[in-house]
TIRO-2110 file (N, C-alpha, C; in Angstrom, 1 decimal):
// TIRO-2110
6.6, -8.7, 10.8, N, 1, A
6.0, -7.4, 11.0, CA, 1, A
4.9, -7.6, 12.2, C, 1, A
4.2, -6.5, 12.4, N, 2, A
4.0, -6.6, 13.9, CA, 2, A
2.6, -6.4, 13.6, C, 2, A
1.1, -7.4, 14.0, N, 3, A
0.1, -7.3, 14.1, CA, 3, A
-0.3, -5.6, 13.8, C, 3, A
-0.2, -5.0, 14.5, N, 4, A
-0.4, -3.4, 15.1, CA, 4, A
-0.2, -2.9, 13.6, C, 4, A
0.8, -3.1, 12.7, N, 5, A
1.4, -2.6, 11.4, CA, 5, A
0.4, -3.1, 10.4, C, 5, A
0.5, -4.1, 10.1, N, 6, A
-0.2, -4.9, 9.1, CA, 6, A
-1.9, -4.6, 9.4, C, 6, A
-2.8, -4.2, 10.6, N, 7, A
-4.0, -3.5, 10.9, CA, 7, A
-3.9, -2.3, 10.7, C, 7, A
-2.9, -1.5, 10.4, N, 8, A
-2.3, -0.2, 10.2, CA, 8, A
-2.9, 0.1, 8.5, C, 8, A
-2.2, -0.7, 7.7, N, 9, A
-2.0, -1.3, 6.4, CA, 9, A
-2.7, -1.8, 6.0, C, 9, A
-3.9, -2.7, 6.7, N, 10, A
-5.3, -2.8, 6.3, CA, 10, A
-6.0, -1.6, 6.5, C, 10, A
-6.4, -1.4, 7.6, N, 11, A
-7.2, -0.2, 7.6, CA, 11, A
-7.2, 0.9, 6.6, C, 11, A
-5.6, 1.1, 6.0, N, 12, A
-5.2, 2.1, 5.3, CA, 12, A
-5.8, 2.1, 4.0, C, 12, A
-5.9, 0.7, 3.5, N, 13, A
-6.4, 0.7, 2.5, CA, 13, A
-8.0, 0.2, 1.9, C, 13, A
-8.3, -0.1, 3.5, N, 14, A
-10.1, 0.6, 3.9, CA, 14, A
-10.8, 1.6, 3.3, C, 14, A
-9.3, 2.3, 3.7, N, 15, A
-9.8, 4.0, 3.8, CA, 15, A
-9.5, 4.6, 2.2, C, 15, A
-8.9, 3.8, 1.8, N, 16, A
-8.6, 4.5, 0.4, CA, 16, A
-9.2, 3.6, -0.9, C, 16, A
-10.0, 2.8, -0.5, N, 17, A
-10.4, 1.8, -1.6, CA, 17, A
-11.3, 2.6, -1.9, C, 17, A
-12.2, 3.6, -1.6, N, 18, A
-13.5, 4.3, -2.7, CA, 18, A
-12.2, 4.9, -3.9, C, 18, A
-11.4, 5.5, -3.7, N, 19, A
-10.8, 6.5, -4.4, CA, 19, A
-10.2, 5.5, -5.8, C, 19, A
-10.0, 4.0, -5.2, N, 20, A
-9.2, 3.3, -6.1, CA, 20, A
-9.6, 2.6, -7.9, C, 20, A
-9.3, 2.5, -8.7, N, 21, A
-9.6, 2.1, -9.5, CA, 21, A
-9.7, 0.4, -10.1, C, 21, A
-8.3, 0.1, -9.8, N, 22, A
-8.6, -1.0, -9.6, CA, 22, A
-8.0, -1.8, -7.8, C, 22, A
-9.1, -1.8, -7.0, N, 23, A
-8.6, -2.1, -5.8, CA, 23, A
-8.0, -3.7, -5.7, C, 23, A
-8.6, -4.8, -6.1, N, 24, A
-8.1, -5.4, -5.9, CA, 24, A
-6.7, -6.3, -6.4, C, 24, A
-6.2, -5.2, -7.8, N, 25, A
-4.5, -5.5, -7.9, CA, 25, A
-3.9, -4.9, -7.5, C, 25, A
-4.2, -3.8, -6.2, N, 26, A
-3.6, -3.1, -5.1, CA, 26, A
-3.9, -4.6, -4.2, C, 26, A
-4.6, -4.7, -3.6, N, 27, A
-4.6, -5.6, -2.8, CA, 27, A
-3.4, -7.0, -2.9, C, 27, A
-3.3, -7.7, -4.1, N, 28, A
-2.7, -8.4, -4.6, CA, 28, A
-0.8, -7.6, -4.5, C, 28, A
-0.7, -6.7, -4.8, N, 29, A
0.4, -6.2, -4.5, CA, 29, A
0.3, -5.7, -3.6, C, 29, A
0.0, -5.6, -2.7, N, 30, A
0.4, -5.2, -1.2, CA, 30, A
0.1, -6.6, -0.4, C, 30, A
-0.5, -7.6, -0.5, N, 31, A
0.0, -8.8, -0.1, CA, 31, A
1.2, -9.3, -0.2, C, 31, A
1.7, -9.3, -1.4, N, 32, A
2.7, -9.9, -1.9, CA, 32, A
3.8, -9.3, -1.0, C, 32, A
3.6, -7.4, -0.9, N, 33, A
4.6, -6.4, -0.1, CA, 33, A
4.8, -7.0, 0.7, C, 33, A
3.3, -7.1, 1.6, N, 34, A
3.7, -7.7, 2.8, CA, 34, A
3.8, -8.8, 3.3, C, 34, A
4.1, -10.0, 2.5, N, 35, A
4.8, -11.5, 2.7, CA, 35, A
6.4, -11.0, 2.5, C, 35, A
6.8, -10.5, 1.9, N, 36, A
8.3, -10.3, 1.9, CA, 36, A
8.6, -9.2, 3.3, C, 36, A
8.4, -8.8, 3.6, N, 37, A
8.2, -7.8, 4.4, CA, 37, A
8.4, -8.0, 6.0, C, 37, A
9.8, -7.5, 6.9, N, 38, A
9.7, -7.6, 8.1, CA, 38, A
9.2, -6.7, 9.1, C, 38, A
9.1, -5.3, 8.0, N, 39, A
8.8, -3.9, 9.1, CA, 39, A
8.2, -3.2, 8.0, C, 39, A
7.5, -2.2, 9.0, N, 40, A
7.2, -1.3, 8.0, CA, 40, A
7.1, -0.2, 7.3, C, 40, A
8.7, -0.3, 7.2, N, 41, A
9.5, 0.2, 6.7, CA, 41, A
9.6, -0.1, 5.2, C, 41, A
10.3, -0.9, 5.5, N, 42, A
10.6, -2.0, 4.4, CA, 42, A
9.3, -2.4, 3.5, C, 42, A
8.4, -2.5, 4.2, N, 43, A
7.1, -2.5, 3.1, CA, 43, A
6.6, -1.4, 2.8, C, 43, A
7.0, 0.1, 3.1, N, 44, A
6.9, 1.2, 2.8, CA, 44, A
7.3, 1.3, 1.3, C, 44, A
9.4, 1.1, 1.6, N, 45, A
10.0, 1.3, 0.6, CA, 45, A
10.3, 0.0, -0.5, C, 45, A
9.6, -1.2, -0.5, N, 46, A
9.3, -2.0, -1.8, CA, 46, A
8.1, -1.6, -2.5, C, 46, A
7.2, -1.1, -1.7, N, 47, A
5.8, -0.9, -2.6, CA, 47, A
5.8, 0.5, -3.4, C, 47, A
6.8, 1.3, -3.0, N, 48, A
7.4, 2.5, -3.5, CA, 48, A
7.5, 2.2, -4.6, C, 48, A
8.8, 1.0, -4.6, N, 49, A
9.2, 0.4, -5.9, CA, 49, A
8.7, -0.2, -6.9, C, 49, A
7.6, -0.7, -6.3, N, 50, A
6.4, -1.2, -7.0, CA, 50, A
5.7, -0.7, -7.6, C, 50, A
5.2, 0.3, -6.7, N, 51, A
4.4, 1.7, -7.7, CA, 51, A
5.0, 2.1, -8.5, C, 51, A
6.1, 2.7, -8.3, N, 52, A
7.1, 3.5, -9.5, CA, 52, A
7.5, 2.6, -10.5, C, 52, A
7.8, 1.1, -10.7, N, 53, A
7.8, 0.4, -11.8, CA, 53, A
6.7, 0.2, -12.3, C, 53, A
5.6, 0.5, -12.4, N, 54, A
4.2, -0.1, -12.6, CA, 54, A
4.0, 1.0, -14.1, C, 54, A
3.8, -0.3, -15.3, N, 55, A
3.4, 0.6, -16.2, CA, 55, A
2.3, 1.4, -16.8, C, 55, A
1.0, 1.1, -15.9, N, 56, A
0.2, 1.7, -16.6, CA, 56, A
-0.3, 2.7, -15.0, C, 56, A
-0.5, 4.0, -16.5, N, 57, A
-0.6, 5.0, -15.1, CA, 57, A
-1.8, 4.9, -14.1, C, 57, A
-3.1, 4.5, -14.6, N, 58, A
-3.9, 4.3, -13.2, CA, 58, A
-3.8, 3.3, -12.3, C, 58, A
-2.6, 2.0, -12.6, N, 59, A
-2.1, 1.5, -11.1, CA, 59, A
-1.5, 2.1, -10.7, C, 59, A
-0.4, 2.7, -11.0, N, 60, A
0.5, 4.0, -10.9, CA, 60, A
-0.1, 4.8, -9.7, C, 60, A
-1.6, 5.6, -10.5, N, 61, A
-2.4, 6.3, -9.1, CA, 61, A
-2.5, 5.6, -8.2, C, 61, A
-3.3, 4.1, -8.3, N, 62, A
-4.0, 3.6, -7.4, CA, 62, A
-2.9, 3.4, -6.4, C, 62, A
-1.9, 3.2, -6.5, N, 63, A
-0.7, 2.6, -5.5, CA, 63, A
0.2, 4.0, -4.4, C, 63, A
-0.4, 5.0, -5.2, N, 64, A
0.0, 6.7, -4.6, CA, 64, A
-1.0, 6.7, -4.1, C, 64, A
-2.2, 6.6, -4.5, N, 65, A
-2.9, 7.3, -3.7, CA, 65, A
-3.0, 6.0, -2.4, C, 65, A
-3.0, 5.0, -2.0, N, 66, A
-2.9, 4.3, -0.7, CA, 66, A
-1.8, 4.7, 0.0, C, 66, A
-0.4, 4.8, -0.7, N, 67, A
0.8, 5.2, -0.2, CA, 67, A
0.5, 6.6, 0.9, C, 67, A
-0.3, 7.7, 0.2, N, 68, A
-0.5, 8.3, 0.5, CA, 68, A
-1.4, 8.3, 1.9, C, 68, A
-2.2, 7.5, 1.9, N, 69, A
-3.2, 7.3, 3.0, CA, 69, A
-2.3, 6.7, 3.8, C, 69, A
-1.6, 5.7, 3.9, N, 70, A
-0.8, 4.8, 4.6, CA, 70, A
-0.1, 6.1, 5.5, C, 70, A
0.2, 6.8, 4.2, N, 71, A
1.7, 8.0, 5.5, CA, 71, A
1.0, 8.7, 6.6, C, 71, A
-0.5, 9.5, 6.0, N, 72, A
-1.4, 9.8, 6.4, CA, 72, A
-1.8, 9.1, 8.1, C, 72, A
-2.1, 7.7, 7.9, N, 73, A
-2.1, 7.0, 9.4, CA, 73, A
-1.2, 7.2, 10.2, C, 73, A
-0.3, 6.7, 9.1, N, 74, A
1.3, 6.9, 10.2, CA, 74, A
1.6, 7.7, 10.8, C, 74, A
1.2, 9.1, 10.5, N, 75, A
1.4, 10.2, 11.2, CA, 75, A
0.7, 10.8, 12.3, C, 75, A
-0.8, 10.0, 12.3, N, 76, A
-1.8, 10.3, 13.1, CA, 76, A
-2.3, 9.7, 14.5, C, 76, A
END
């Protein structure tokens, strides 16, 4: 993945850490995203997967609501 992406993806979750509940097992799973991860794409659509298997619903939020910020960057 490409420097530019992964500062993308930090930043993102800069920005969305007041809103989060528990930030740092976001953090921990989106490291993990992004060691598997060659684009970011691909770390888009595993952490997707990761959210949506996630059983308790406020990691559930916390991993929407950065997703959400993330798309947010990406578009801007």
């Amino acid at each position: 993945m490409l420097e530019a992406e992964e500062k993308l993806i930090r930043d993102s979750f800069s920005s969305a850490m007041a809103y989060l509940f528990y930030p740092q097992d976001l953090r921990e799973l989106i490291g993990r995203v992004l060691s598997e991860s060659q684009s970011i794409e691909t770390f888009l659509e595993k952490l997707k997967q990761a959210v949506s298997a996630e059983a308790d619903s406020t990691h559930k939020t916390d991993g929407q609501i950065f997703l959400n910020e993330l798309r947010r960057h990406l578009t801007s």
